[in-house]
Steps between C-alpha positions, in 0.01 A plus 500: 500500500657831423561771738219757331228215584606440857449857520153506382433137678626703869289807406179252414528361836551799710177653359326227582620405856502910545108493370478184760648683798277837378199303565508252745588548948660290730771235454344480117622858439852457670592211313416673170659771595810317505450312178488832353825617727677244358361529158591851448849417678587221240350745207733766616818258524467398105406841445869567626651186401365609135687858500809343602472227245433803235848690608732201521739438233395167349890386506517579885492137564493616949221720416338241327544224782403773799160521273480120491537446831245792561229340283540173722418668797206665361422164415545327807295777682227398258537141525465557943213746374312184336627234770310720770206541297454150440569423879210757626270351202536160627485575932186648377 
């Protein structure tokens, strides 16, 4: 998946956990709220990871592992994103 659709994938989910949170009380409305905390966090970490990824020289072979290595971690925090959804799916 390229970078430009993650963007627009984060930005789809934080409107809709932010509508969520917008609408509902209680513990329904917290834990949308962070859904769209951590929605608008990841959006805003490719949004960076893009720029730099724009400005590096494409024969900057450091540059280009930092960004590796900065991609996995967004994915990992995705992957721990998903792992906890599906554990709060199934306790429920």
């Amino acid at each position: 998946m390229s970078i430009e659709r993650q963007i627009v994938m984060c930005s789809e989910h934080y409107k809709r956990w932010k509508g969520i949170a917008l609408t509902s009380e209680g513990e329904k409305a917290r834990k949308a709220m962070e859904r769209a905390f951590f929605w608008i966090e990841l959006q805003t970490a490719f949004i960076a990871l893009h720029a730099v990824e724009q400005k590096v020289s494409h024969t900057d072979m450091g540059a280009k592992r930092k960004l590796i290595i900065a991609k996995t971690n967004l994915s990992k925090k995705l992957a721990e994103y998903a792992d906890k959804t599906l554990n709060e799916i199934e306790t429920n």
